[in-house]
Every structure is written in structure tokens, then in C-alpha cells.
C-alpha positions in Angstrom: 79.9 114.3 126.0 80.0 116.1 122.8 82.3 119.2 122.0 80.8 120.9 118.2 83.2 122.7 116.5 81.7 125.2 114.3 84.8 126.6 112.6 88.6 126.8 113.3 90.8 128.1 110.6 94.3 128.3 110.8 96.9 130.2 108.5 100.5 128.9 107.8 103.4 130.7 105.9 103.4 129.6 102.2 99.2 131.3 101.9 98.5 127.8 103.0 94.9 127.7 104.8 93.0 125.1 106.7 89.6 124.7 108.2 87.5 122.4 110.0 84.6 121.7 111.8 82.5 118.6 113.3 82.4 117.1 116.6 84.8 116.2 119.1 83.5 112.8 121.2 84.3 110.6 123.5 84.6 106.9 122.6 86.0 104.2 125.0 87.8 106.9 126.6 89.5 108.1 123.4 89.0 111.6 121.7 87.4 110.6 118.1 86.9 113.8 115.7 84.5 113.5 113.0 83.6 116.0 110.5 84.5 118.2 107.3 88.4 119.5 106.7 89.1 121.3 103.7 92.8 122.7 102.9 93.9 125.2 100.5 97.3 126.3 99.5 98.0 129.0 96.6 101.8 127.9 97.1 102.3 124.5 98.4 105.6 124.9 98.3 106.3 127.6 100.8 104.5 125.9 102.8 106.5 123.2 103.0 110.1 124.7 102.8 108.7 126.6 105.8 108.2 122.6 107.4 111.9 122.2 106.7 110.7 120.1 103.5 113.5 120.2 100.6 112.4 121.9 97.4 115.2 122.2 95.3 115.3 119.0 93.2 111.4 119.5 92.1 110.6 121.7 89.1 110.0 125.2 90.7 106.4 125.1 88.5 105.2 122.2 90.4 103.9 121.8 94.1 102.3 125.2 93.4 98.4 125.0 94.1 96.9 122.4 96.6 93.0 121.7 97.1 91.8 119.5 99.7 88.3 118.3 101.1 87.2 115.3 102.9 85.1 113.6 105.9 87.3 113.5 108.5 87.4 110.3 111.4 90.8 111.1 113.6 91.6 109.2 116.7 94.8 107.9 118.4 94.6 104.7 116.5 91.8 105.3 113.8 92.4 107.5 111.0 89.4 108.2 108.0 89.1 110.0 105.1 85.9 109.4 102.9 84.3 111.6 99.9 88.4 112.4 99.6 88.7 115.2 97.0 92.7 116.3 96.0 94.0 118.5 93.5 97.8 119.2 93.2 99.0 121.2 90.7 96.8 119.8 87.2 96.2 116.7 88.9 93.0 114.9 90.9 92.8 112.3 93.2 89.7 111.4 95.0 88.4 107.6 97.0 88.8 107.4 100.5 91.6 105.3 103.1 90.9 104.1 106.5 94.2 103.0 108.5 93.8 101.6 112.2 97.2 103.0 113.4 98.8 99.8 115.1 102.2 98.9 115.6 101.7 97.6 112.2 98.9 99.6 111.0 96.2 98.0 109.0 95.0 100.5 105.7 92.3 100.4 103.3 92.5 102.4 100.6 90.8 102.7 96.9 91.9 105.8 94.8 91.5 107.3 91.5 93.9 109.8 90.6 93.0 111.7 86.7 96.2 112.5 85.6 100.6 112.7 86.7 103.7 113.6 85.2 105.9 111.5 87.4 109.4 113.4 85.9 108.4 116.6 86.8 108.3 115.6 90.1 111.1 113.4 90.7 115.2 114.6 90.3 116.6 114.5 86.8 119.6 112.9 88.8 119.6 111.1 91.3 121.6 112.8 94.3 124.5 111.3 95.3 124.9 109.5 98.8 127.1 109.0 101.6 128.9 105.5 101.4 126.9 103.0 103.5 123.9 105.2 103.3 120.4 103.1 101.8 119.1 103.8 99.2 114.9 104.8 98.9 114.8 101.6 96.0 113.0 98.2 96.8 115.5 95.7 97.0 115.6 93.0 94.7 116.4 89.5 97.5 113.4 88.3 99.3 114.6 88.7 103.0 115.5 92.0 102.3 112.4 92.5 100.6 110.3 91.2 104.0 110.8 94.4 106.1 109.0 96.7 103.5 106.0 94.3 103.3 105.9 93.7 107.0 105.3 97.8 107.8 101.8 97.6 107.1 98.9 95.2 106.1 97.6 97.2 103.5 93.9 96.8 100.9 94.9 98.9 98.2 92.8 99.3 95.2 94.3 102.6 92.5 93.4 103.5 89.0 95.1 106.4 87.0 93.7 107.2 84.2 97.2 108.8 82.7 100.9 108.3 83.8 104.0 109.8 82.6 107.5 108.6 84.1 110.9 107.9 82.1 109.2 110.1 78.9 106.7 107.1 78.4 103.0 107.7 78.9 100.6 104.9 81.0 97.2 105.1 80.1 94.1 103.1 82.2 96.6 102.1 84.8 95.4 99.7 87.8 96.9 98.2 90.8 94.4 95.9 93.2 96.0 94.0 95.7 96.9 93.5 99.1 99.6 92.8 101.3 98.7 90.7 105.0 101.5 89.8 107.3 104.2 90.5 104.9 102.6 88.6 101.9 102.2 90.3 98.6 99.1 89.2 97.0 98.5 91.2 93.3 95.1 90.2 92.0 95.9 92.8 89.0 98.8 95.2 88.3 98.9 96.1 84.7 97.8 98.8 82.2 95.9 99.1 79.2 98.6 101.6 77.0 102.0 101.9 77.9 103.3 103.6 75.3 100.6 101.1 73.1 101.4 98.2 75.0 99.0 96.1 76.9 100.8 94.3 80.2 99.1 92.3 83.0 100.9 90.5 85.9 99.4 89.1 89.2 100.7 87.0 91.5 102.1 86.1 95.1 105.4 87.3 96.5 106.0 85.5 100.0 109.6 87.1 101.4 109.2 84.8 104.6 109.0 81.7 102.8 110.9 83.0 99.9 108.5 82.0 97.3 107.2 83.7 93.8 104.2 83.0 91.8 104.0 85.3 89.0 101.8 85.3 85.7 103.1 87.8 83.3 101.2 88.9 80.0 102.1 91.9 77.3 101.1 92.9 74.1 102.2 95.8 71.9 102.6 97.4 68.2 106.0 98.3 69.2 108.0 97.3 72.2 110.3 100.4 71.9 108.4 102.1 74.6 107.9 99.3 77.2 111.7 98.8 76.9 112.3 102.9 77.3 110.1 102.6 80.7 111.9 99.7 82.0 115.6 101.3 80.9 116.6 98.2 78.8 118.7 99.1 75.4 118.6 96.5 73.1 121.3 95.9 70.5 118.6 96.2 67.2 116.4 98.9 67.0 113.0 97.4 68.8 110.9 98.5 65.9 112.4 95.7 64.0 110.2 93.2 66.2 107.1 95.0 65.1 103.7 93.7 67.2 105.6 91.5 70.1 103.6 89.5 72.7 104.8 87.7 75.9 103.0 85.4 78.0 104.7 83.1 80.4 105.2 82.6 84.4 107.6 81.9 86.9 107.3 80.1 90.6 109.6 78.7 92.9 111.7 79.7 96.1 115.2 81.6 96.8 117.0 78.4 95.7 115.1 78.0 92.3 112.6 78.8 90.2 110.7 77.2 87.1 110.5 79.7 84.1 108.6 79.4 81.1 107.8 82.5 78.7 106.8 82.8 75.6 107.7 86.2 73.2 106.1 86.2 69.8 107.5 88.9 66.9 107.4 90.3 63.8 111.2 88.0 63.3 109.8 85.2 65.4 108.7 83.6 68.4 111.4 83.4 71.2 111.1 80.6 73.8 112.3 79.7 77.3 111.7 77.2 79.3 114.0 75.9 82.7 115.2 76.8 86.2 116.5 79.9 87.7 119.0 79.2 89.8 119.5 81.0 93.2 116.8 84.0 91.5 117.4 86.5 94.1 120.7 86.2 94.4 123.7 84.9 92.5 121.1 83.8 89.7 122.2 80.9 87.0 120.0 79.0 84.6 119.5 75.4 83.3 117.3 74.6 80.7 116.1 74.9 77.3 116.0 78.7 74.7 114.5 78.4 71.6 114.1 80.1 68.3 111.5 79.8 65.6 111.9 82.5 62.5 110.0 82.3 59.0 113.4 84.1 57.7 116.7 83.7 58.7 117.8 86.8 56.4 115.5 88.9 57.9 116.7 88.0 61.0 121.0 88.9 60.2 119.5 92.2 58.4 118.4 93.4 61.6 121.6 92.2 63.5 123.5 94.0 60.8 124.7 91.0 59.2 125.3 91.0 55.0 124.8 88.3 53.0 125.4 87.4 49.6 121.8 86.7 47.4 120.6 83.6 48.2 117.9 81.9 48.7 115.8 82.6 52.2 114.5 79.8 54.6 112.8 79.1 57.9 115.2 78.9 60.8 114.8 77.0 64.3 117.6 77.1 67.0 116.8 75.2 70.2 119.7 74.9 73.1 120.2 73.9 76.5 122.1 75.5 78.4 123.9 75.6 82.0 124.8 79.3 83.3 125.8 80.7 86.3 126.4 84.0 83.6 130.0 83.8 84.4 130.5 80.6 82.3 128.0 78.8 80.4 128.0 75.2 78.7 125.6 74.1 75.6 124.2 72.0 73.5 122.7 73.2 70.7 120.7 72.8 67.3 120.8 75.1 64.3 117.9 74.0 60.9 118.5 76.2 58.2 118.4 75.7 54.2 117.4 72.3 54.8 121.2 72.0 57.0 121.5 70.5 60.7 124.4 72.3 62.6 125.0 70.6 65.6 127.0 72.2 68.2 128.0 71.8 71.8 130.7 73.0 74.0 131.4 76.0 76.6 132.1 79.9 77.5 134.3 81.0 80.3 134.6 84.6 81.4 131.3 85.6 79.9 131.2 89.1 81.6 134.8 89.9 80.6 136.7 88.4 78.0 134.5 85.3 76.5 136.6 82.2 75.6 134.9 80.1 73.7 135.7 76.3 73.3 132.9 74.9 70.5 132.3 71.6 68.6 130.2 71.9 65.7 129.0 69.6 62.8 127.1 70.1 59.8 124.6 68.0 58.1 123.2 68.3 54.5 122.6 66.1 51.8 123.6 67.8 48.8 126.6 70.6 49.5 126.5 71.9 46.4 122.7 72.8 47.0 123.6 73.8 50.1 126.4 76.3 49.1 124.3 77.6 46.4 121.3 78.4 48.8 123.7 80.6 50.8 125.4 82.5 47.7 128.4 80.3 47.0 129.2 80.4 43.2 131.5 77.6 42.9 130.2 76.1 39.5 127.5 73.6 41.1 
């Protein structure tokens, strides 16, 4: 049989309205409801303190207005929205999700959301916790990573066309990909401007089998922002690197991983190429960092380093290295002025007190030129 619903309209606290109407069937002896709902709140936030919701770490300006239509398909284990149609506050959101609600449910979803201000939604500090209470961030191992990806198999396909979180705005954002019995699969999660940088990665995360296979690409004017997003201070000011790009890749398991990238800059191109050790968990590293600048005075002016006048040069540094980032050991080489500095040796107590124990030589084949080139006046 088939129950039509007209109209129902309902009223909650907060001047928060809803209505509906459609059809109420019978299918394989399940209730299914199909039809239009549309919801309308003039202070979302009422609302929600009346549900018990708490309101007091969001900006008392947001969570305000709330607009809601869509084609409704609700069952005990099949929920539908198509023709979606949100607005909170100044932002939209329209697409459509289908979920199948299994023990783990199975969601389809594609989205396009106009515009967010991420900070004016989330705390300006984070509230402080009971000891041995979790927190609501991913964590970083694999297994631990494997219950958040087995909850749900999910399709998910967003764009949002601007993003502000961290004071840095995200333009032409996308994320496709999909997650299937607890494997991450990203076909594309990058933007076109953050903050004027261009960034890519896709890639496979696998928690069971505790493999990674990531491509990562980035390209910017000025890295200052990308670094702001991601919370990393650097000791130079980043606008000293000028246009940067970085293209490189890692794969491998929980015990290691192969890692090559590749960072070009306005100072020089940065390189790294080896084996994470343990990545999610203790991590170390053994192989090979390299340095290739067209100025090695350019390079101690930004590190705040003076130097008499002399004469300027191309600089390459290439090392290898062993780290657990407790102690390290090296062996390196330094070209400079036409000079060879050959070094080796080791670092203890890295995150503490460094103790350095180093060998180094030095090659040229004129010192005098040599101390003249770096601003030695000893009456070569």
C-alpha cells in the first residue's frame, strides 16, 4: 500500500521549522519514504542548544540562519538525499549522498560547497582534556589509523570553491577518492591556490597491510603561506626562497619506506633521496640530502651569516647520512670557490645537547686564491 503525505510541519525551539511531504510505501516489508523535506532555521543555534548541542566555543555570529531542501529516500538501512540544497550562515553546499546503513555503511557522496571560514567555526584554543581522554585528531601510525578507515566504505567526490582555516585562504579545492574495506584510495586531493600555491597528492594508504604510496606535487610564488597552513616556522623568512616547487614520492610499509623529493628555489634546489626508517613510528633515515645553489653568499645572507667581500661561487653539498634523529653519522661533501671539503663523522644527543665528533679536510690548489676568494688579505 501507499500512505501520501500532503504536508507535516513541525516547530522546534530555536524558530527552527521543518516540513515534508511524499509517500510513505511498503518495500520488502520495510517503510521507505520518498519525497520533498525542506528545513528552515532563523537561529540555528537555539535550536541546537535546546538538543543539548554545545555552543560556547563557536563565534556567537555563526550557526545563525540554516536553509535546507532536498529529495528525500529514508528507510531503515537506505538513506537519500538528491537535488541537495544547503545554506548555513554565507555558505552553500548542494550534490546529493546516498549511504546504505550497514554495520559498516556504504556512502556515496559528491558535493560542492561555495564558500567556508573554517576559524570561525572551530575553537581559538583547543579545550583542554581529561588525562587518558582521545583526542578528535587522526592519528599518525597505520594500525591506529585502520579503525577510522574501516567505519565506512565511502565514494566521496567535494569541491569548494573557497577555504579559509589557520588565516590562509584555499581556493578551487578538490578531494575525489574513496575508501573500501579500510583502504584509502586518493585519485586527487589538492588545490589550485593555497595562499598562491598550487599542491597535488594522490595515492594509496593501506593501514592493514601497512603500506603508503603517495605522489606529492607543489608549486608557489611564495611558500610563506603553505608553511602558515601546515604550522611549520622556519628559521629564514620563507620569502627568501621566492617561487619554490616540490615534486617527489614516497612508498613502502611500517618498517620502511623509499623517499625521494625534489624542492626547487629561488637559493637552490634541495634534494633527498633514501629510506625512512620505522615511518610511523620511531622514524630514522638512511640515505643521501643534497644541495645545489648558484650562490653560496646568498645563501649565509639569508641564514644571517656575514662575510667579508669576496668573490661569489656556485655551491654543492651532497651527504649521506644515518639518523634515528637522536644521533646521526655522515659523510659528507662541501664544492665551493673551486675547494673540496671533505667531511665525515657523528652527532649524539641531537634533540638535546648536540656533541659533535667531525673529521674534515680541505682540498684546493692554490691557497692563496683560495683565501683571497673568501676575503682573506694576507698579501697573496
Amino acid at each position: 500500500g501507499v500512505w501520501t503525505l500532503e504536508q507535516a510541519n513541525a516547530l522546534l525551539p530555536g524558530g527552527t521549522s521543518v516540513a515534508a511531504s511524499g509517500a510513505v510505501t511498503a518495500e520488502d516489508g520495510q517503510a521507505t519514504f520518498r519525497g520533498p523535506v525542506e528545513v528552515i532555521s532563523d537561529n540555528l543555534r537555539g535550536t541546537l542548544a535546546w538538543l543539548g548541542e554545545p555552543m560556547q566555543e563557536i563565534a556567537d555570529e555563526r550557526l545563525r540562519r540554516l536553509d535546507f531542501s532536498g529529495d528525500v529516500v529514508a528507510s531503515l538501512d537506505v538513506l537519500a538525499v538528491t537535488s541537495l540544497d544547503l545554506s548555513l550562515d554565507s555558505s552553500r553546499l548542494t550534490g546529493g549522498v546516498a549511504a546504505k546503513l550497514e554495520e559498516v555503511p556504504t556512502i556515496t557522496a559528491e558535493f560542492r560547497l561555495d564558500q567556508i571560514n573554517l576559524d570561525a567555526y572551530l575553537p581559538a584554543v583547543a579545550s583542554e582534556r581529561e588525562e587518558g581522554e582521545p583526542s578528535g585528531a587522526l592519528p599518525l601510525s597505520l594500525p591506529a589509523l585502520s579503525p577510522w578507515l574501516e567505519r565506512a566504505n565511502v565514494d566521496l567526490e567535494l569541491h569548494i570553491q573557497a577555504l579559509t582555516y589557520n588565516g590562509v585562504s584555499v581556493s578551487s579545492l578538490v578531494a575525489d577518492g574513496s575508501v573500501l574495506n579500510g583502504v584509502l584510495d586518493l585519485n586527487t586531493l589538492g588545490a589550485a591556490d593555497v595562499a598562491g600555491a598550487a599542491m597535488r597528492t594522490s595515492g594509496t594508504i593501506d593501514p592493514v597491510a601497512e603500506t603508503v604510496s603517495l605522489q606529492i606535487g607543489l608549486q608557489a610564488p611564495d611558500a610563506g603561506g603553505v608553511l602558515r597552513l601546515a604550522g611549520i616556522d622556519l628559521p629564514i623568512d620563507p620569502a627568501e626562497l621566492g617561487a619554490v616547487e616540490l615534486a617527489g614520492d614516497i612508498t613502502g610499509d611500517a618498517t620502511q619506506a623509499v623517499v625521494r623529493q625534489r624542492l626547487k628555489t629561488d637559493l637552490g634546489s634541495f634534494s633527498v633521496d633514501g629510506t625512512l626508517l620505522e615511518p610511523f613510528g620511531e622514524i630514522g633515515f638512511d640515505g643521501r640530502v643534497g644541495l645545489v645553489s648558484g650562490s653560496y653568499r646568498a645563501l649565509a645572507d639569508v641564514m644571517g651569516v656575514e662575510l667579508p667581500e669576496a668573490v661569489d661561487s656556485d655551491l654543492s653539498f651532497a651527504a649521506d647520512v644515518t639518523t634515528d634523529l637522536d644521533g646521526a653519522e655522515f659523510d659528507a661533501v662541501l664544492t665551493v670557490l673551486d675547494a673540496s671539503v671533505r667531511s665525515s663523522g657523528s652527532v649524539e644527543a641531537l634533540r638535546d645537547a648536540p656533541q659533535f665528533d667531525v673529521r674534515a679536510q680541505v682540498q684546493h690548489d692554490e691557497l692563496a686564491t683560495l683565501l683571497r676568494d673568501v676575503g682573506v688579505d694576507g698579501g697573496f
